[in-house]
C-alpha positions in Angstrom: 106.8 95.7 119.4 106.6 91.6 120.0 110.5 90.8 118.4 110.5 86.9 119.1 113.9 85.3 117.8 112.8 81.6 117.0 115.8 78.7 115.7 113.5 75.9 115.4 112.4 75.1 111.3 109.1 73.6 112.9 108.1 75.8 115.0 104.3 76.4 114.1 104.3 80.2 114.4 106.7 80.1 111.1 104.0 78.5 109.0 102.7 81.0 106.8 106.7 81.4 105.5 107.0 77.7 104.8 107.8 76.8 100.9 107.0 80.6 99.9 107.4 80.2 96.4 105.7 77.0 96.2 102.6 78.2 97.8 102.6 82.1 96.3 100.1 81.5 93.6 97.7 79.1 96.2 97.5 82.1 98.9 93.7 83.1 99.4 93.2 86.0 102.1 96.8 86.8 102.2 100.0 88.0 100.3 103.6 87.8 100.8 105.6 91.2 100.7 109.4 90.6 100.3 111.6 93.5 101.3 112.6 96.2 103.7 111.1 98.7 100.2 108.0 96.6 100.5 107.4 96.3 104.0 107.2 100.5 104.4 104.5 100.5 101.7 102.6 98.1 102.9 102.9 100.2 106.5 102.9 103.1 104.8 99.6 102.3 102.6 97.4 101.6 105.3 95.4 99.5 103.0 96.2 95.2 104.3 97.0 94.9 107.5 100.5 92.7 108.6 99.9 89.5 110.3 103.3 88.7 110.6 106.9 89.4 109.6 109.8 86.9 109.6 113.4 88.7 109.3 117.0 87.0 109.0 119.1 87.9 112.1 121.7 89.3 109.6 119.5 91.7 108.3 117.9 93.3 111.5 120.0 96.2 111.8 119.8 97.2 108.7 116.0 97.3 108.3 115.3 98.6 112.3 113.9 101.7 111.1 111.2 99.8 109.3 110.4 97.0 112.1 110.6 99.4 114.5 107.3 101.2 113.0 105.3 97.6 112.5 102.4 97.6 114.1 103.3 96.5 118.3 100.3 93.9 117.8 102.1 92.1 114.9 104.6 89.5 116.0 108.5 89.4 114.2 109.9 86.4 114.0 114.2 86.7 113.8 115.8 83.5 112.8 119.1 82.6 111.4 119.8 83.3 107.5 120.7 79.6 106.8 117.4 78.3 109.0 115.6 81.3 106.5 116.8 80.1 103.4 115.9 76.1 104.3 112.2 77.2 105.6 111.0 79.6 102.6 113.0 77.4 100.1 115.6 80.0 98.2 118.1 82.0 99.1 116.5 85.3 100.0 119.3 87.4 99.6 116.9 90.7 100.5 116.2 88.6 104.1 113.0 90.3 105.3 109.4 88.5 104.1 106.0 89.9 105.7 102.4 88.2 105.5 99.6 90.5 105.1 95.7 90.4 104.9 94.1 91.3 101.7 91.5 93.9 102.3 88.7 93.3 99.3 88.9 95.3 96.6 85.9 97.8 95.8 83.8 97.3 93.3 84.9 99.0 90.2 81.6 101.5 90.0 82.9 102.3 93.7 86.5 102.7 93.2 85.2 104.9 90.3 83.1 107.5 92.9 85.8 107.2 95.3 88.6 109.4 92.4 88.7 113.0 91.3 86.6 114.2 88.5 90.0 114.6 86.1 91.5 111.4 87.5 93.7 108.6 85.0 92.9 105.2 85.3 95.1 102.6 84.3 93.3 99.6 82.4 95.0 96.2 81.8 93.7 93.6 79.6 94.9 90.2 80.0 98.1 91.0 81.4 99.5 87.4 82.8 103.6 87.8 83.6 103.7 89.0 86.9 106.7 91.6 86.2 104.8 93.4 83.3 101.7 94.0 86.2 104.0 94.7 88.5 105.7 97.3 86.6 102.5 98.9 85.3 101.8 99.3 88.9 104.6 101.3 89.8 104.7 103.4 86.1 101.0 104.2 87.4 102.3 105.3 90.9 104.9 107.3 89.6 102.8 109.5 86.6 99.9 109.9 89.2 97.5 107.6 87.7 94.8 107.4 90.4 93.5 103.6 90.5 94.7 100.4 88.5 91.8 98.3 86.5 92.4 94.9 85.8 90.6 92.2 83.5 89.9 89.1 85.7 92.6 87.2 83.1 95.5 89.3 84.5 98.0 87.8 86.9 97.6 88.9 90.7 99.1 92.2 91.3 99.6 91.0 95.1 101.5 88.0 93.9 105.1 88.3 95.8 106.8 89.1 92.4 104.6 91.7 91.3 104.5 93.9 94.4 108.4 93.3 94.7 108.4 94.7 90.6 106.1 97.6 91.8 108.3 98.8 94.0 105.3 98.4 96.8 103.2 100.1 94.9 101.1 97.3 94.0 99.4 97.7 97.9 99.0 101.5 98.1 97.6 102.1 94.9 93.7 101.2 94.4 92.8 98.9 92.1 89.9 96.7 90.5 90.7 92.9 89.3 87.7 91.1 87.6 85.5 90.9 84.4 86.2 90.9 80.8 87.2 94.0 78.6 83.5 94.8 77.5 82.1 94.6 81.0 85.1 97.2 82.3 84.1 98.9 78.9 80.4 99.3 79.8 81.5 100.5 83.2 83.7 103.0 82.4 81.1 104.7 80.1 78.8 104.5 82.1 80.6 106.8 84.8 81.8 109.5 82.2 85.4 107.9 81.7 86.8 108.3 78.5 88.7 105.2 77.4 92.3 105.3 75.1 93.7 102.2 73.7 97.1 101.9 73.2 97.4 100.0 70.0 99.1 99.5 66.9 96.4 99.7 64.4 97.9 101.7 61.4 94.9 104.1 61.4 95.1 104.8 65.1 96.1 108.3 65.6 100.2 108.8 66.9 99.8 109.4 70.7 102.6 112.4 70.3 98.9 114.2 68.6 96.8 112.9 71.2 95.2 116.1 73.7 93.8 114.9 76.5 89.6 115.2 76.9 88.8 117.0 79.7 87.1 114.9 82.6 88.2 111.4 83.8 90.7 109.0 81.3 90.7 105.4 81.1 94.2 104.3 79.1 94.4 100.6 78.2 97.3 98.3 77.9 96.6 94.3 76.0 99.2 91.7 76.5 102.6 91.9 74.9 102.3 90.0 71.6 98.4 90.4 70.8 97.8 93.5 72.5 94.6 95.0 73.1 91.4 92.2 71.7 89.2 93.8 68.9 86.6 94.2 71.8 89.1 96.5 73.4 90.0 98.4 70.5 86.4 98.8 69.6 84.7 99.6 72.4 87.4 103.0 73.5 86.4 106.1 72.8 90.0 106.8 71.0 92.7 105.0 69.7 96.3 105.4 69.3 99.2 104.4 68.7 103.1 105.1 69.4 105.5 105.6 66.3 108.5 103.1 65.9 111.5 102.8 63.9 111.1 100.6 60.9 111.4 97.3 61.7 110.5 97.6 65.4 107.2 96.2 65.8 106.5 96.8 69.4 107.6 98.0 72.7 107.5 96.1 76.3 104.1 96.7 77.5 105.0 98.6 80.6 107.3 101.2 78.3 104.6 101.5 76.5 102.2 102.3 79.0 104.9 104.7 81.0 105.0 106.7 77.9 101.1 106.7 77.1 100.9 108.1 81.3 103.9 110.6 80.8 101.8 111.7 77.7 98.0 111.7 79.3 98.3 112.0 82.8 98.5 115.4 82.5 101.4 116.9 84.7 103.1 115.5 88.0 101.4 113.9 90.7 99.8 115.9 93.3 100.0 114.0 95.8 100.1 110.1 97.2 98.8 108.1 94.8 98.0 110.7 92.4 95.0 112.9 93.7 92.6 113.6 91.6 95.0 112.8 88.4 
């Protein structure tokens, strides 16, 4: 363990935590995990490796049973809160931010081979607010979805925000960012996955009637508003839709999408990130 408690705002070894929330969205080869919840998934994932962590001195005690299993190679820095708070530029009341190094995603006919022949996918479409990715992340985790699918228009799920909203999930669970909804589309059916789109076309059947195909299950999500595009709706294998009091014309994206996995997933988890779900 290399514990190095630093007071000085310039020191150049504090760089990567400089203006955090100004620089979030301009991060290329790294993300920034925020959180002593965060921090064990990213250890616990195994998928990006930590280059750094920065912790508040007030808040080393507290989180010693996660720094203590950071990788010996990767330095912490411990500094004092108020010196925190003026070098990542708010008031990080959770005092603990990590860097990591994004390992590249697979392509999506390889992240395909690499789940179980029954497995869920989840598929977002255009999906921009950072919370509502984040969330789906974590409704995924929790319902034993296998692997997350994202159109190349969805916001980052390794954006700060969103893995904080994922509850760390957004770096242990697989996933595929890129392309447009036909291109996902033609990949999907290619590999034998059956895609379900979550819609609210009145002659969509109720999802409450829905039985699972056998074999591997694609569900996708469209952005809050619009929802799914008509290349979405046209191109899945099934659609449906969930029933709603009068008046009521939609539900937050991720509710939606937890109750569409509750529905189709098929039964708890069988394991870390879902088995062969």
């Amino acid at each position: 363990m290399t514990r190095v408690h630093v007071d000085d705002l310039n020191d150049p070894r504090l760089g990567p935590f400089r203006n955090v929330r100004d620089r979030d969205a301009r991060r290329e080869g790294t993300f920034v995990a925020e959180g002593v919840v965060v921090l064990d998934a990213v250890i616990a994932g195994g998928r990006h490796p930590l280059e750094s962590v920065l912790v508040s001195d007030r808040r080393t005690a507290g989180a010693a049973e996660v720094l203590d299993r950071v990788p010996a190679d990767v330095p912490q820095y411990v500094v004092p809160h108020d010196l925190m708070v003026e070098l990542v530029g708010f008031d990080i009341h959770r005092g603990l931010l990590a860097v990591g190094r994004r390992t590249p995603s697979p392509s999506l006919e390889t992240l395909l081979m690499e789940v179980g022949p029954a497995a869920t996918v989840l598929v977002l479409e255009d999906l921009t607010d950072v919370d509502n990715v984040g969330a789906c992340f974590r409704n995924a985790a929790c319902f034993g979805a296998a692997a997350v699918v994202l159109t190349a228009r969805c916001g980052d799920p390794l954006y700060r925000k969103a893995i904080r909203v994922s509850a760390g999930h957004a770096v242990r669970l697989p996933f595929y960012r890129g392309g447009r909804a036909s291109d996902l589309l033609s990949v999907l059916d290619s590999n034998g996955v059956h895609s379900v789109a979550l819609c609210l076309d009145e002659d969509a059947g109720r999802l409450r009637d829905f039985r699972r195909p056998t074999g591997r299950l694609a569900i996708w999500l469209g952005t809050e508003g619009k929802g799914l595009t008509v290349a979405a709706r046209a191109g899945a294998g099934s659609r449906v839709r969930i029933e709603m009091a009068p008046g009521v014309d939609s539900l937050n994206v991720a509710v939606a999408g937890a109750l569409a996995l509750y529905h189709l997933c098929g039964g708890p988890p069988a394991g870390p990130g879902g088995g062969d779900r």
